[in-house]
N, C-alpha and C positions, 0 to 999 in steps of 0.2 A: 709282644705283638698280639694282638687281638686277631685272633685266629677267624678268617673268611671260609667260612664253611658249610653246607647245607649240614641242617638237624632234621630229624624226621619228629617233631615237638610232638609230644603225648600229649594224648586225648582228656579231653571234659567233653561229660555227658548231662544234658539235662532233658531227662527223659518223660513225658508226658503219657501217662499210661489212659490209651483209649480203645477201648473196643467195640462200638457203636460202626455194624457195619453200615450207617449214614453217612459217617465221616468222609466218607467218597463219593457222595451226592453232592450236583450242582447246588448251589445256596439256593437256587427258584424254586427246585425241589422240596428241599429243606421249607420253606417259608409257605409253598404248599400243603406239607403235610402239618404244618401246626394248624390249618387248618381245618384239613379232615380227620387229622386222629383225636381220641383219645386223651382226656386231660393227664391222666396216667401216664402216658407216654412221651408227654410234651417234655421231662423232665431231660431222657435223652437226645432228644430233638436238639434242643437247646444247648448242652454239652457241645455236640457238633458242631451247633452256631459258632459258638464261643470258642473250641482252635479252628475254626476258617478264619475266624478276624483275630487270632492270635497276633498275627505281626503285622496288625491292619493299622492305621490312623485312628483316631480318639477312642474314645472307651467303648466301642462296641462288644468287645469280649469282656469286659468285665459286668455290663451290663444282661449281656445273653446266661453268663455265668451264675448272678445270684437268682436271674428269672429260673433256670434249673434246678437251683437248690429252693425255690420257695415249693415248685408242684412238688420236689421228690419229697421234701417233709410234709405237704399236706396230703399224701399217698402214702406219708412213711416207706418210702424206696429206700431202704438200708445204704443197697451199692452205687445207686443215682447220686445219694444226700455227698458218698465219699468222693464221687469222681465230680460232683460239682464244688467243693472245697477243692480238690486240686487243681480245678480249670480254672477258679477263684487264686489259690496261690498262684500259677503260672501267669495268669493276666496281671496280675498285682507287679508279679519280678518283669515282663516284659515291658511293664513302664515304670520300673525303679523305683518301685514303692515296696520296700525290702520289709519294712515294717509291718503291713499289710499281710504283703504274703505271707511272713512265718507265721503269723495265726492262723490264715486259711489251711496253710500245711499242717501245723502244731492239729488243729482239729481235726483233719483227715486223719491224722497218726491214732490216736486217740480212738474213733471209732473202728481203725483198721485193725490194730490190736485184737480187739475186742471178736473180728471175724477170722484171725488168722492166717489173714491172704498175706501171705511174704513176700509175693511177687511184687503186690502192690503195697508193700510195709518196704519193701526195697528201693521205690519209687519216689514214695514220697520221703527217705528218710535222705536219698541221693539226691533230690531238689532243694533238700533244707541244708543238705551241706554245700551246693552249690552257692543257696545265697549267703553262706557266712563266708563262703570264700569272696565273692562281689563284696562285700562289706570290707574285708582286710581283717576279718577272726579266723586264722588259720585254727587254733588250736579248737572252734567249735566244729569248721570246716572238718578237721579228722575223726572229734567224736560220733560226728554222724555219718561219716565215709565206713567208718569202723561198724556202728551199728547195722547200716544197708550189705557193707560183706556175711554180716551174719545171719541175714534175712536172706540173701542172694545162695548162701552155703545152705540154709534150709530148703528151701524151693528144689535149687538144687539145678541151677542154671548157670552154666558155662559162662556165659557173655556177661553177663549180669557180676559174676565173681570177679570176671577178668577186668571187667570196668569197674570196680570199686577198687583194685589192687592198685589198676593205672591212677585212678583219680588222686588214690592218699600217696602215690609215688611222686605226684606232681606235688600236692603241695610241700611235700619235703624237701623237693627240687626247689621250690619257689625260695623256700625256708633258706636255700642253700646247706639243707641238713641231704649230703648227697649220699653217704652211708646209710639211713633209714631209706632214703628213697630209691637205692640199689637192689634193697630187699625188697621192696614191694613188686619191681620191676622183675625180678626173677620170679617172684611169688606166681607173679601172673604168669611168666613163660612156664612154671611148673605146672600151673593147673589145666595148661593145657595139655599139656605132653600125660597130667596124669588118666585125661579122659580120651587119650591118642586122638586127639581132634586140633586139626591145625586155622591156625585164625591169623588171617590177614595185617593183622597190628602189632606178630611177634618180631619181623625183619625192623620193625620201624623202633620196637622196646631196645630191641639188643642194640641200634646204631645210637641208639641216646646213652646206654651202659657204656658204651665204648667212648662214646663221647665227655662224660662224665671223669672216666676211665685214666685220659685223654688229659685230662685236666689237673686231674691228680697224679701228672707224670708217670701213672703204674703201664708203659708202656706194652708192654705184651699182654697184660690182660686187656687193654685195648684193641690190641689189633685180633686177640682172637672176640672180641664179639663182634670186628667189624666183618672179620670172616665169615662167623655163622649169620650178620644178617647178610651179606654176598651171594652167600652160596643159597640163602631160600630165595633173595630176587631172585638170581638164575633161574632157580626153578622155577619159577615165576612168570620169565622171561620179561621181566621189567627193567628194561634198557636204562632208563632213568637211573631208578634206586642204584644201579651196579654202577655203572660210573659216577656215582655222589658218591657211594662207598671207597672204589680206586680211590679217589684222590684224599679221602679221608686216611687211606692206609698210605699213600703216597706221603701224607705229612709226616705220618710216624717215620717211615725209613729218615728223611728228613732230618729231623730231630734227632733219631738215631745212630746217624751220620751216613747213611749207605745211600748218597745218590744216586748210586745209577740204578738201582730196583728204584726209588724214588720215581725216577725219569719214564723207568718204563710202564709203570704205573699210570702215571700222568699221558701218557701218548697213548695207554689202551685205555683212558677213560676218552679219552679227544677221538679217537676211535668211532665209539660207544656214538659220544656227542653227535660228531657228524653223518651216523649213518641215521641217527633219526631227526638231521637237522637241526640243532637245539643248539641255533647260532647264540643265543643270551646266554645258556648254559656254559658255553666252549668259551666268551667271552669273559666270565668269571674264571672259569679253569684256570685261562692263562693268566688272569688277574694275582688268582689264588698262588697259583706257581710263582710269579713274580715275589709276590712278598715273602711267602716260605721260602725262595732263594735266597733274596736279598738279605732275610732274617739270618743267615745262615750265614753271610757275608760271602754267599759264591756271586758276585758280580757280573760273570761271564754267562751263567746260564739265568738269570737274573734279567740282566738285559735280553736273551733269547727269547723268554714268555714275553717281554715287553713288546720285543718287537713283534710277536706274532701277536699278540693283543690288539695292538695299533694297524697290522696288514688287516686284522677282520673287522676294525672300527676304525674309520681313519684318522682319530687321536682320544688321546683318554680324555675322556666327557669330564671330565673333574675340571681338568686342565682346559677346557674349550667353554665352559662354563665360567669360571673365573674372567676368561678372556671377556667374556660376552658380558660379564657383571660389570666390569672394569670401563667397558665401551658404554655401558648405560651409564654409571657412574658421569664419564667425562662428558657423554654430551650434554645429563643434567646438569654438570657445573658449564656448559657454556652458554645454554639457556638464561643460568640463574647469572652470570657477567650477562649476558645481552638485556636482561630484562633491567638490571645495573644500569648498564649503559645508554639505558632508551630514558630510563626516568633523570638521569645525570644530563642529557641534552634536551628535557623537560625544563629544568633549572634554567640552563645556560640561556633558553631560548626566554625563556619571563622575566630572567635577568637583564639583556638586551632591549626587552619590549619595555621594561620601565627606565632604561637606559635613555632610550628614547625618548621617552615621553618628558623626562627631565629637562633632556637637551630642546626640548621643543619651546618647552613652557620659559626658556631661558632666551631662547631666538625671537619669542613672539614682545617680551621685555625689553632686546637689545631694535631689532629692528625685524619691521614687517618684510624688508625685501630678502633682507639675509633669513630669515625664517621661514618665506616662501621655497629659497633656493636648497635651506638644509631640508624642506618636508620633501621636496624633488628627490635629493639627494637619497636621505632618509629610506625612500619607498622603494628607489634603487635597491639599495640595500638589503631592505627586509624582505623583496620579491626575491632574489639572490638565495639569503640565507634560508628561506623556506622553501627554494626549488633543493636545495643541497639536502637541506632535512629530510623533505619529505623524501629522494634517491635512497638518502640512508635510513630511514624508517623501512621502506622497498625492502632494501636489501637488507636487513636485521630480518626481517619478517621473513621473507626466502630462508635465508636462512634456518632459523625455528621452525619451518613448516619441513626444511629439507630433512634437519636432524630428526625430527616426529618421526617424517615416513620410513627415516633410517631404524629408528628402534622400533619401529612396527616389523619392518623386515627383518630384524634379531629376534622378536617377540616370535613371530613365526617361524622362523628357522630351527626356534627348540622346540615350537608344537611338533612341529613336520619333522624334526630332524631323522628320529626312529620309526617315522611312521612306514609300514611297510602295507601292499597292496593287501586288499581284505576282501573276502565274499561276499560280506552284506550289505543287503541294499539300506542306504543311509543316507542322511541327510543333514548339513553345517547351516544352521543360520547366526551367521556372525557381523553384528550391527554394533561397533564399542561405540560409547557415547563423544570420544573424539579421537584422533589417529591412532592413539594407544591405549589402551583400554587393562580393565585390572582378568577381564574374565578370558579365561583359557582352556581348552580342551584339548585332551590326548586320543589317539587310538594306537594303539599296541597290539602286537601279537607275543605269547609269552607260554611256552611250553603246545598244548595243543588248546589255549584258549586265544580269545581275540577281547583285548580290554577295552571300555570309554569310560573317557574322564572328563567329567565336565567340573570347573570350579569356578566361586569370585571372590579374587580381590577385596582389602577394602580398599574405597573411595573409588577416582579416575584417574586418567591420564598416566603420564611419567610415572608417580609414585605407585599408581595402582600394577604401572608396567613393570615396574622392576620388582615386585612383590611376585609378580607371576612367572616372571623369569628363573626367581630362586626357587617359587613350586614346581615347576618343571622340572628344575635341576632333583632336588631331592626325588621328587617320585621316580622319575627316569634311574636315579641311583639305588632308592630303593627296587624296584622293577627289576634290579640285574638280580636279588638275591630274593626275590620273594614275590609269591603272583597271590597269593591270599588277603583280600578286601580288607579284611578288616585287621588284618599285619598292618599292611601297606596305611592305612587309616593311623595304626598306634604309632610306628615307627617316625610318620610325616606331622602326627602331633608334638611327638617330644625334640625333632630337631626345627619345628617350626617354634616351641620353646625354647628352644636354645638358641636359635640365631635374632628371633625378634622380639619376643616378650620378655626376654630376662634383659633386655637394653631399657637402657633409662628414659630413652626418648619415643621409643616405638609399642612402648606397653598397649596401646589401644586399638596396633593390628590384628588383624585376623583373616579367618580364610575359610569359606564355606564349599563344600565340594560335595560331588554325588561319582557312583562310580559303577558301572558293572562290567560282567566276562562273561561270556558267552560261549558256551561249548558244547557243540551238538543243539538239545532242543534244551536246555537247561539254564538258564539266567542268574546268577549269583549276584545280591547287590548290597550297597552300604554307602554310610557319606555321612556327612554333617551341616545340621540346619538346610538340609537340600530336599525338593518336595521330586520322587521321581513317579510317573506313571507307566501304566499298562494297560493300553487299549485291547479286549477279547473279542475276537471273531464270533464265537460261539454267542457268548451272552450280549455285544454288540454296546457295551460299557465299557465305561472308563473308570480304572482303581486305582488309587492314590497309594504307593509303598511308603511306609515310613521307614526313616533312616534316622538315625542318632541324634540326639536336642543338642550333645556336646558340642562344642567351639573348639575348631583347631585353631592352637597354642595355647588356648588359657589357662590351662593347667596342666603339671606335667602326670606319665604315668594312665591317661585314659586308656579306657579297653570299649573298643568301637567293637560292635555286632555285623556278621555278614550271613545274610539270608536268600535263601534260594526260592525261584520259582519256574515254573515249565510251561515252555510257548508253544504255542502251535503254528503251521502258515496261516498267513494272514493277520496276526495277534503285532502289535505296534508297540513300544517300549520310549519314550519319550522322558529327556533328562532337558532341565533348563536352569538356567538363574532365576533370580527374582528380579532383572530389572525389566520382563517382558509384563506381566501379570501388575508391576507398579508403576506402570507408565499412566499418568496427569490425561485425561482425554482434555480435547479444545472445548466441547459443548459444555459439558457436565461439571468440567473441573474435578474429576472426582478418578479414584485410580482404575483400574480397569479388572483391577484383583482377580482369585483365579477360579471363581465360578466362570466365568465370559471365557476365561484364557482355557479351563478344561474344553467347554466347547467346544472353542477354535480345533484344542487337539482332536478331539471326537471327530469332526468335521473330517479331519483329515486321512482318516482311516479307508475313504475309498479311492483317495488319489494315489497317484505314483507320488515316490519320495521327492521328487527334484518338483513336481505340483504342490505338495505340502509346505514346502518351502518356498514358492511365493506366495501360497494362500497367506502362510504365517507372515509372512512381508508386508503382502498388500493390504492387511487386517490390521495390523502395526499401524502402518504410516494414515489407515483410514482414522484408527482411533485417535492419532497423537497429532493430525490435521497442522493447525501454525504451530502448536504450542514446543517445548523444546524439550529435548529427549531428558528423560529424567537419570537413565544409569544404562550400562551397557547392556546389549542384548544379546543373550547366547542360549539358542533350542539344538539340540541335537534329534532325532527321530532315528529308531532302527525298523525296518519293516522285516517282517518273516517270511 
């Protein structure tokens, strides 16, 4: 059995070493002072540029980046010329140009050497093991994780040591080498205990040891690191992590056959759960129970989690999903016999008409009056058959339009099904290009964040609807075990590969999505092929976030990016498809692409949410006048 379990996943680090107290200037700022300073000084300036547009849209950091390294070399600025080669590798690896970057790195190392900053020889030597890890060269990945500990043990810095321990413990993990990567994991809880300084990321090491631990059946040493990481939440008072932990030692008893410590494990983590409400979490719990019972072959308690599973969800979503798959299924095959059947009485009806027209031309040879009396006849006839057709065309059509609206209301019922009420002010504009449509959004609540999920389909209609019916399903399943963007991004690519590109017939699907959480004043975001914005009160513009070039399903194994940024009131966050921005206007002929469509949002920024949304309506149907909707439309807006 494939153990259902929260892991506390250890850390990768890619750390960007800047000390330019600019770096915290508005960019008008910033674009101001290259103006009045100092050609000397512009090379900082510039550095600054270049991580604000770090995780911007096209190459403006790599741009700001070698304009830094040109003044610091014609200044000869030693430490400038270094930190603009690392702003140079970092821009390079945040658009996947690995090649790129190791030289701008390889040359920072090179001159760093030569000054003996190990702080910053730890820096860049921990960025270059980053990208050989992204490339899939584990074993350069370690020689440089190995070098940057030796830089981090000179300097002589804690954090620095303990993330170079974790990093090379991970890729041993990766390796599946879980003995070298047990050492490293210890290594780092030693270095802290040796400077009696305690760090936040020890309770999270020890629950992966034990998990590890866990794995290789060495059950006691298991359970005692799931102890020591317990017993520092406690101290902690991280309600969360202690009940992840119970139920992780609740499997060992399990396994080890003592269920009733088992049991009571599991009721003081459901405990835990319900006193900080962490209905998703309690829903896994009993999830989790169920199958470590059933694994066990106790049936009785087995069904117990079930059914308390099922009292706090009113049935398992696997199971009510299939259902709903199955429903889309048959009404597409009734569609596809009706449309059968309309073209089959297409036939019968031009078969008769030259039926006719035989029997005519044979009455007008035999005799005019008898030919008179069959055209009488005749037209009886044909007015008959075409009142009957045209009823049964009616009613075919009702039909098809009944079953559309039916899987609209399925289509919906999984958007809405988990949605639960939310504090923020927001806004749906949902326009499909015909009753069912491919594009679909979520809102969730998941631990103490609040999620949106906007995605599309490919194509329209039916096909497009039952593509989004099965992203729902996955995300929603992912969703019970995981609120991390860019998890939820890798895990919904590789089962979006498995259920439709590795088929013979459906290779040319796909599925573009954008996604953020929101907690507190904090926005975490990521997606793919998805353009999302950010309108600023302050600056009174609109920024374009980039999110991942990848395609969900085309390939298995991607590692999608999830990046953060911080709102204020008033600041607007806006997610859409592309079928608003590539809507055909009537005059022009031409698409309406998304310089017009930024505007529109821009525009929107001093209205109320539920005003933005018919501006964005009424804007739409101004541009698209007679002409006919080109793909579905779906904007989402959150206001702060």
């Amino acid at each position: 059995m494939k153990k259902i379990i929260f892991i506390f996943l250890t850390l990768s680090y890619s750390l960007i070493c800047i000390t330019y107290s600019n770096a915290q200037k508005p960019v008008s700022d910033l674009y101001k002072s290259l103006l009045t300073s100092h050609d000397s000084l512009k090379s900082g300036i510039y550095c600054d540029l270049a991580y604000i547009y770090l995780d911007s849209a096209g190459n403006n950091s790599i741009m700001f980046s070698e304009k830094a390294l040109q003044y610091a070399k014609r200044f000869n600025n030693k430490n400038d010329i270094v930190f603009a080669y690392i702003m140079t590798g970092s821009s390079y690896l945040e658009k996947g140009n690995y090649s790129k970057s190791l030289d701008a790195f390889n040359t920072a190392l090179e001159m760093s050497k030569k000054s003996k900053n190990y702080y910053q020889l730890h820096t860049i030597t921990n960025n270059i093991g980053i990208v050989y890890k992204y490339t899939g060269e584990y074993d350069m990945a370690l020689e440089y994780y190995s070098i940057a500990l030796n830089y981090a043990k000179q300097c002589n810095d804690l954090e620095s040591i303990v993330q170079s321990l974790t990093n090379t413990g991970n890729i041993y993990v990766i390796k599946e080498e879980y003995d070298t990567g047990l050492k490293y994991y210890e290594a780092a809880i030693n270095e802290c205990g040796k400077q009696d300084t305690f760090m936040i990321d020890i309770p999270s090491i020890y629950n992966n040891i034990g998990y590890i631990r866990f794995s290789e059946q060495k059950y006691d040493l298991a359970r005692n690191s799931y102890e020591k990481a317990y017993h520092i939440f406690d101290s902690l008072n991280n309600t969360y992590g202690k009940a992840v932990l119970l139920n992780n030692l609740a499997e060992i008893e399990i396994v080890t056959g003592d269920l009733e410590k088992a049991e009571a494990l599991i009721n003081t983590a459901d405990s835990l759960h319900k006193l900080m409400d962490f209905d998703d979490s309690r829903m896994n719990l009993y999830l989790t129970s169920y199958q470590m019972f059933l694994d066990q072959e106790n049936y009785y308690k087995a069904l117990e989690y079930l059914n308390k599973y099922d009292s706090l969800k009113d049935s398992i979503y696997t199971k009510e999903l299939d259902e709903k798959v199955k429903d889309i299924k048959t009404k597409y095959e009734v569609d596809k016999v009706n449309a059968q059947s309309q073209a089959k009485d297409e036939k019968i009806k031009q078969k008769n008409i030259t039926n006719a027209l035989l029997t005519v031309v044979i009455l007008v040879i035999s005799c005019l009056i008898i030919l008179l009396f069959k055209q009488i006849k005749h037209k009886s006839k044909l007015n008959n058959l075409l009142l009957q057709s045209n009823e049964s065309l009616k009613q075919k059509d009702d039909e098809i339009e009944s079953n559309l609206l039916y899987a609209r209301l399925i289509q919906e019922s999984c958007m809405f099904n988990k949605q639960e009420k939310i504090a923020y002010d927001y806004f749906v504009l949902d326009l499909p290009k015909f009753t069912v449509g491919g594009d679909f959004y979520m809102i969730r609540k998941a631990a103490e964040k609040t999620v949106f999920i906007l995605a599309d389909s490919t194509g329209h209609g039916i096909s497009a609807g039952f593509l989004s019916v099965l992203g729902i399903g996955i995300i929603d399943n992912i969703l019970i075990q995981n609120i991390c963007l860019n998890s939820i991004l890798n895990n919904l690519n590789n089962k979006y590969f498995e259920y439709i590109t590795k088929s013979d017939t459906l290779r040319g699907e796909s599925l573009s999505i954008s996604m953020i959480s929101i907690e507190n004043d904090m926005v975490s975001y990521a997606g793919s092929k998805h353009k999302i914005w950010k309108y600023s009160r302050e600056t009174n513009e609109i920024e374009e976030m980039k999110t991942n070039s990848d395609i969900i399903g085309y390939n298995k194994d991607l590692h999608f990016t999830e990046k953060s940024i911080k709102v204020s009131v008033g600041d607007y966050i806006f997610l859409s498809s592309d079928g608003y921005p590539d809507q055909f206007g009537s005059e022009s002929k031409v698409k309406m692409k998304y310089n017009l469509f930024r505007n529109h949002l821009k525009a929107c920024a001093a209205m109320s949410t539920e005003e933005s949304k018919e501006y964005l309506k009424a804007k739409f149907f101004e541009w698209k006048s007679d002409n006919e909707q080109t793909d579905d439309i779906l904007v989402i807006g959150i206001k702060f």
